[in-house]
C-alpha positions in Angstrom: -157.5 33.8 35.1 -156.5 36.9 34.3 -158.6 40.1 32.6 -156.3 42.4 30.4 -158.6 45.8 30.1 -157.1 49.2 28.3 -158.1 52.4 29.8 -156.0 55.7 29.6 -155.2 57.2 26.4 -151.2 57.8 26.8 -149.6 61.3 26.1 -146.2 60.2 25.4 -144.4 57.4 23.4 -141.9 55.2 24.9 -141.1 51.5 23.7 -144.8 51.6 22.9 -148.2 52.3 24.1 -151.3 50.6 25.1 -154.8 49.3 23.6 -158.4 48.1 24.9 -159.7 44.9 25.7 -157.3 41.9 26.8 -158.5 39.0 28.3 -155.8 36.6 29.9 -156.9 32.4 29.5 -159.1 32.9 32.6 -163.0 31.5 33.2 -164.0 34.3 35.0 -164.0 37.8 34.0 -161.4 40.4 36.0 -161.0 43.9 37.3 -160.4 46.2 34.8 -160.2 50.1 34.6 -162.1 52.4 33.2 -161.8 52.3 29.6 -162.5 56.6 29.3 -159.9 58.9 29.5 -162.0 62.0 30.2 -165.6 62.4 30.7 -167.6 64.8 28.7 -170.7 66.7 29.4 -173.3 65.7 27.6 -175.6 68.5 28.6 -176.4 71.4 25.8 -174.9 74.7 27.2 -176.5 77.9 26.8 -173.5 79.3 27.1 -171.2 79.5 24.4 -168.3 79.6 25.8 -169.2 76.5 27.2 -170.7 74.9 24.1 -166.9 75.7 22.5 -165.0 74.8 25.2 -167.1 71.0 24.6 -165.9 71.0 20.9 -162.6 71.9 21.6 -162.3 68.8 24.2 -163.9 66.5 21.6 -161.6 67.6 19.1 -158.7 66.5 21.5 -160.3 63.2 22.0 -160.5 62.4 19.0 -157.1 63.6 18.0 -155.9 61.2 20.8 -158.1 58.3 19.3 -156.4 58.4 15.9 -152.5 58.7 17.7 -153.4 56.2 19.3 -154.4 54.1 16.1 -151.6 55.2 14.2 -149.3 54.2 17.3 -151.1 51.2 17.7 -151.3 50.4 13.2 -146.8 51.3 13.5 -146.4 48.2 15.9 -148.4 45.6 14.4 -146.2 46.7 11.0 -143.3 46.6 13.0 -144.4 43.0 14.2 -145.3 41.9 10.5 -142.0 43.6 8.6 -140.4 41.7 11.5 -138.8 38.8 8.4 -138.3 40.8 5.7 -136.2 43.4 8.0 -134.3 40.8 9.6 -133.5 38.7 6.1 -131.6 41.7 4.6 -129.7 42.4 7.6 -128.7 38.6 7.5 -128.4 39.2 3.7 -125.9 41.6 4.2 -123.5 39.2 6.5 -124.0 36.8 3.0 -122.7 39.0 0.7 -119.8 40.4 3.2 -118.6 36.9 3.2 -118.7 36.5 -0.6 -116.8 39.3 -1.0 -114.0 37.6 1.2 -110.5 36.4 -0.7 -110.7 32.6 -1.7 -107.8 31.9 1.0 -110.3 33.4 3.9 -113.2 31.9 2.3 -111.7 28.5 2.8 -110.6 29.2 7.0 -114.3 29.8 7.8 -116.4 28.0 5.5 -119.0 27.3 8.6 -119.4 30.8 8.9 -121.9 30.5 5.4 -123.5 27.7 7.0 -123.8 29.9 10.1 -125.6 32.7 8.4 -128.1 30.4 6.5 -128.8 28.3 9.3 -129.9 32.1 11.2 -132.4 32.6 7.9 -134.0 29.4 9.4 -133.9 30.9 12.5 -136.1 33.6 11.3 -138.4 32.3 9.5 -139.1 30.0 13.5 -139.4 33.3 14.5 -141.6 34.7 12.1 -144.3 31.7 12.7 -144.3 32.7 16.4 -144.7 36.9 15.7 -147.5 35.5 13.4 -149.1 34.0 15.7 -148.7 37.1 18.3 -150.8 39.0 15.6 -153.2 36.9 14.6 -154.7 36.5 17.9 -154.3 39.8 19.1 -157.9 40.7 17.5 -159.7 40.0 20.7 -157.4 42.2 22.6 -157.3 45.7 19.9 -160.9 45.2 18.9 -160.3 45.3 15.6 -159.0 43.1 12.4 -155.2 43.8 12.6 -154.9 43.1 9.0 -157.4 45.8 8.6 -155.9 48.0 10.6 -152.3 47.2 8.9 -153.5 47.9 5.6 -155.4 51.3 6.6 -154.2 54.3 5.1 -151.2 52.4 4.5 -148.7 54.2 1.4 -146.5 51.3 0.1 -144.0 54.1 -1.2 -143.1 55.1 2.5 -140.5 52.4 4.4 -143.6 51.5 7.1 -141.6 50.9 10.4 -138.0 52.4 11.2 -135.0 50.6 12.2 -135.7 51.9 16.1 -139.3 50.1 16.1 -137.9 46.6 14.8 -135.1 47.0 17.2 -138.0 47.3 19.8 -139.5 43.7 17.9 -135.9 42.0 18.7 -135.8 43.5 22.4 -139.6 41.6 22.6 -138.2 38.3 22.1 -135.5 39.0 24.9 -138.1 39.5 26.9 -140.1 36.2 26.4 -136.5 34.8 27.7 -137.1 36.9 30.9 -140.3 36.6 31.4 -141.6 32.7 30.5 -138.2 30.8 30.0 -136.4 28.0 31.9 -133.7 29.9 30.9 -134.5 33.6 32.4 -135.5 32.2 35.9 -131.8 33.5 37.2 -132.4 36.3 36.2 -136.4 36.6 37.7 -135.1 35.3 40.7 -132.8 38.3 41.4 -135.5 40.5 40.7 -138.6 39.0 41.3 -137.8 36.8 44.3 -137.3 39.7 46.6 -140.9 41.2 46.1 -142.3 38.2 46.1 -140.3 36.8 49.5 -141.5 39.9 50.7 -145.1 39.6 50.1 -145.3 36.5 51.8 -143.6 37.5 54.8 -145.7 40.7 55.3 -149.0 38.6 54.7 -147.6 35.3 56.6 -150.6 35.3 59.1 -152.8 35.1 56.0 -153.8 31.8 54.6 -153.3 31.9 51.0 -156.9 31.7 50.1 -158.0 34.2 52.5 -155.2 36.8 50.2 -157.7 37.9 47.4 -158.5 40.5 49.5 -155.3 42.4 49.3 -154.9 44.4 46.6 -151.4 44.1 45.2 -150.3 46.4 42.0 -147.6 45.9 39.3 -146.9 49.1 37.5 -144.5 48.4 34.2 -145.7 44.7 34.2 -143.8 43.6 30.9 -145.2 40.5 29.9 -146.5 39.6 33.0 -144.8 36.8 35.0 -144.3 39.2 37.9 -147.9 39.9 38.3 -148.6 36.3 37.4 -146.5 34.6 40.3 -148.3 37.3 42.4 -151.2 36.6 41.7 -150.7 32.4 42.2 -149.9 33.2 45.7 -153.3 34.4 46.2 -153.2 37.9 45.8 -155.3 39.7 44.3 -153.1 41.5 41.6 -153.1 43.8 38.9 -150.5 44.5 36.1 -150.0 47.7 34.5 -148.9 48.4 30.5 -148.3 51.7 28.6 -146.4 49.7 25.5 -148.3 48.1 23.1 -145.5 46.0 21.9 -145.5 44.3 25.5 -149.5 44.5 25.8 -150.1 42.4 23.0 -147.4 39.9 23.6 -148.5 39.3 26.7 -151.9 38.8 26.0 -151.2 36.2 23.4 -148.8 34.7 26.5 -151.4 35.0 29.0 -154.4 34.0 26.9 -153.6 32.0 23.0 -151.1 29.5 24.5 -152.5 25.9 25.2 -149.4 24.3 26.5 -145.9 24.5 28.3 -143.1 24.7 25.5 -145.1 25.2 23.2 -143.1 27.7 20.6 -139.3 27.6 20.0 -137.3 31.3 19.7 -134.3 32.4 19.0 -134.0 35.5 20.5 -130.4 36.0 20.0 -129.3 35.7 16.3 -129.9 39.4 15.4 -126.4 40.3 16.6 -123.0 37.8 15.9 -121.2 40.3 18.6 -119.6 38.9 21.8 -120.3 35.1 20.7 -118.9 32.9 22.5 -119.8 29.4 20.9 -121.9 29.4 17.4 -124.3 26.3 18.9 -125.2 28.4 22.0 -126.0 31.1 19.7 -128.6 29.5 17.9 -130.1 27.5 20.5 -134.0 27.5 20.5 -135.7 28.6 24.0 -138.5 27.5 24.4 -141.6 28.9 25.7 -143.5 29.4 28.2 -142.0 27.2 30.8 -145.6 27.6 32.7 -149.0 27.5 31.8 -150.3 31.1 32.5 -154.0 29.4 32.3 -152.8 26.7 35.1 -153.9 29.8 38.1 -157.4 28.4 40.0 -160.3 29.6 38.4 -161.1 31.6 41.5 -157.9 33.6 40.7 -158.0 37.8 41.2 -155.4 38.5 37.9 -155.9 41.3 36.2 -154.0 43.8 33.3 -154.5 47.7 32.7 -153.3 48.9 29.6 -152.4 52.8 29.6 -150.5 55.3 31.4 -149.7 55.1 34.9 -150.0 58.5 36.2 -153.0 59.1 34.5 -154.8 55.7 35.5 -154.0 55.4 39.6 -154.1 59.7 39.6 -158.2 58.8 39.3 -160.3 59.4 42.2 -161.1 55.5 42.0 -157.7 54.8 42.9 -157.1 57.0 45.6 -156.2 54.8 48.6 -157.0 51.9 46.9 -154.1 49.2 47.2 -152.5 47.3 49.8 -149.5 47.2 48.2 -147.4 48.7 45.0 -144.5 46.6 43.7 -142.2 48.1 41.1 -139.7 46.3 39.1 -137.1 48.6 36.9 -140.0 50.7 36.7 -139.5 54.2 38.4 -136.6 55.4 35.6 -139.1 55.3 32.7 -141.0 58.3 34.1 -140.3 62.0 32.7 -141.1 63.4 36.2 -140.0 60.8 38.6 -141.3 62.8 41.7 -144.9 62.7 40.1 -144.6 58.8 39.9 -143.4 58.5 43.8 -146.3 61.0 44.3 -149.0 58.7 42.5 -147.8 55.8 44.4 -148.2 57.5 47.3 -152.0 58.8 46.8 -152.8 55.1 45.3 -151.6 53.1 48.2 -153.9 52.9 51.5 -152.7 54.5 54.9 -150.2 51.6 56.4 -149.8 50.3 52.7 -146.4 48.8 51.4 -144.3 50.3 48.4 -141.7 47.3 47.1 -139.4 48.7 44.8 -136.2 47.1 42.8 -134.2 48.7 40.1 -131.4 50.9 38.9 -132.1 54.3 37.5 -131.6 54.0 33.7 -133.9 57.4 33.0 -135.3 56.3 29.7 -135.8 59.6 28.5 -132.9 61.3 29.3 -131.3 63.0 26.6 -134.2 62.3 24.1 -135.0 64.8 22.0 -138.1 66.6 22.3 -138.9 65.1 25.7 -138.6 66.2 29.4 -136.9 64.6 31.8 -136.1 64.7 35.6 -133.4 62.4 36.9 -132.0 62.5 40.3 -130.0 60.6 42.2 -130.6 57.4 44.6 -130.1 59.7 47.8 -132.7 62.2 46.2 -134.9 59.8 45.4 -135.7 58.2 48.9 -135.5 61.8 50.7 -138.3 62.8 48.4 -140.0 59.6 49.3 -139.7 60.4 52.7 -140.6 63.7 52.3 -143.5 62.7 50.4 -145.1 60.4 53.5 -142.8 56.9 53.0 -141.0 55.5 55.7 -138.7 53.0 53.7 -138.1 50.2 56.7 -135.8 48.3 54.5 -133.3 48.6 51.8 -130.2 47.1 50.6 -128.1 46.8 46.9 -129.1 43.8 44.6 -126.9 42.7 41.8 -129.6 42.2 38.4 -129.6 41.9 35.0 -132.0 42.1 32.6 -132.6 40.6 29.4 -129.0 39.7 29.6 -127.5 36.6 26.8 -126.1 34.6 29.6 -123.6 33.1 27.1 -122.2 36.4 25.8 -119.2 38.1 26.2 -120.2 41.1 27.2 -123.1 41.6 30.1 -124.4 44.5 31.9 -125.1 44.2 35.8 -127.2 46.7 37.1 -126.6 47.7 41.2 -130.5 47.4 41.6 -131.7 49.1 45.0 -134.4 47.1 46.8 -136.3 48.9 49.1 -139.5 48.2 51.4 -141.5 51.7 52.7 -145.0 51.8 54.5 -147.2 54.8 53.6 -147.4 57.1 56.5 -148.9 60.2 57.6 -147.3 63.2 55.4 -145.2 65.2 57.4 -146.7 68.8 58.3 -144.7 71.4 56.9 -143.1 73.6 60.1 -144.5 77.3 60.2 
């Protein structure tokens, strides 16, 4: 099925970052990308400027080795603290209610119940994270518990409030990705890339579609590429956060049957609850069997950063077709992303984008950002060598609670654009 390969070291931190080797429930092995960052030369220098400019690179590489396995040793804490974080939160609910008067104890008795039926709830939840971890050896190349327990200083709080509430977001995102009850939601936003596909490759039977090349930068946990992929097409996923790379390796790769875990991704916040039953419903997952794909299956996942993955010389003009799905708004420079997708895709090539633009880092301190508008967006597309042939406003969510009372719709632009010939620049 499907090959899960790291490659890029990342320069930036976002919901996460990436690792090495993932392999997705597949009997055959699958692309993957090259798992260097730089290449060094090995040569002795007479010169020594040279010779000092070769130190001075190895020293950076291996500075970026060890961020990376701090980044990497921070999310698998994040992962484990995962029960204790969430029982004192609920512990807090606990005593707020026994600090009640007797008279307002005694109109919401069920609201006790409520709270120690949600420290069930989490502990459910806790098997599955433990489960995420413990098979994410094959994937990191290393012992996690090693690598937890690794220069670790029990008098520092391991994991901030910000990384679990990237651990709760994961769980909202197995509801997306591999639910019955997140196919609404794929549907808006899948279902037009993938209605797409099919009608630019109609001609094509769909075992004769292995040979197009299809790309899913910001792949999640997967399912986009997935369905890709089980319509023939030969497809490749893309992952710069670790916190999505090795849940969906263990989605991909460790699970044996539909339904086989039970979630509850939503008890973390009592907010906008509409019904206390709804609220702690279990969703099950995954509603498919990622390893059901035919052996013969081109499925593949790159862990690492975009722009520094498909800027390679081996991915010039190499793709038949880039889809991205709420994907262009996480870049600092958004131009360099349109120009990357550009330079990967081959002459006559299709760009399928859907999305808002959410700029993740936007007013985040320390980083960069460029955000413009929609209308800036697609004249620098244009500019850059697109023609965008179709495009229209599609109403999306994402990772919405479909039983709260509050939910965020985005005004997602879909848009279909064929690589042309840049335009030449008028003298």
């Amino acid at each position: 099925m499907a090959d899960t390969t790291a490659s890029a070291s990342r320069k930036k931190r976002d919901s996460s970052s990436s690792p090495s080797d993932m392999k997705t429930g597949s009997k055959e092995d699958m692309r993957a990308c090259d798992h260097d960052s730089s290449v060094h030369n090995q040569n002795e220098h007479e010169d020594d400027s040279n010779s000092t400019k070769n130190d001075i690179d190895q020293d950076t590489d291996e500075q970026h080795v060890q961020e990376e396995r701090d980044h990497l040793r921070n999310v698998l804490l994040s992962f484990t603290y995962y029960r204790r974080h969430s029982l004192v939160r609920n512990q807090r609910r606990r005593r707020d209610y026994q600090a009640l008067p007797q008279q307002h104890k005694r109109l919401v008795p069920d609201l006790l119940e409520k709270i120690d039926r949600v420290d069930r709830c989490i502990e459910a939840n806790m098997e599955f994270v433990r489960d995420v971890v413990q098979e994410c050896e094959a994937f990191i190349g290393m012992d996690p518990v090693q690598l937890m327990t690794e220069g670790y200083d029990q008098r520092d709080p391991p994991v901030t409030p910000g990384d679990m509430d990237k651990v709760r977001s994961t769980f909202r995102q197995f509801v997306r990705d591999w639910s019955v009850e997140g196919k609404k939601e794929r549907d808006a936003a899948y279902r037009p890339i993938l209605d797409t596909l099919k009608a630019l490759y109609k001609d094509v039977p769909v075992e004769e579609r292995r040979n197009i090349n299809v790309l899913v930068p910001g792949a999640g946990l997967g399912r986009l590429a997935f369905e890709i992929a089980q319509n023939g097409f030969a497809c490749q996923g893309n992952e710069f956060s670790f916190f999505m790379l090795i849940c969906s390796h263990f989605i991909l790769n460790r699970v044996s049957h539909v339904a086989q875990y039970s979630i509850y991704p939503y008890i973390h916040s009592f907010s906008n609850v509409r019904d206390t039953e709804h609220h702690l419903k279990p969703i099950k997952v995954p509603d498919v069997l990622p390893s059901d794909l035919p052996p013969s299956a081109d499925f593949s996942m790159a862990a690492g950063d975009f722009v520094e993955i498909y800027s390679r010389e081996s991915q010039i003009e190499s793709w038949d077709v880039i889809a991205t799905c709420f994907f262009i708004d996480t870049a600092k420079n958004i131009v360099e992303y349109l120009e990357t997708i550009y330079n990967a895709l081959k002459f006559g090539g299709t760009w399928i984008n859907i999305g808002p633009l959410l700029y993740h880092f936007e007013d985040m301190p320390g980083e960069s950002s460029i955000e413009l508008s929609l209308d800036q967006v697609k004249r620098v597309a244009r500019e850059i060598g697109f023609e965008i042939k179709e495009e229209r406003t599609v109403p999306t969510t994402y990772t919405t609670y479909n039983d709260s009372m509050l939910k965020y719709l985005y005004e997602s632009e879909f848009w279909v654009a064929t690589k042309v010939q840049k335009k030449q620049n008028s003298k």
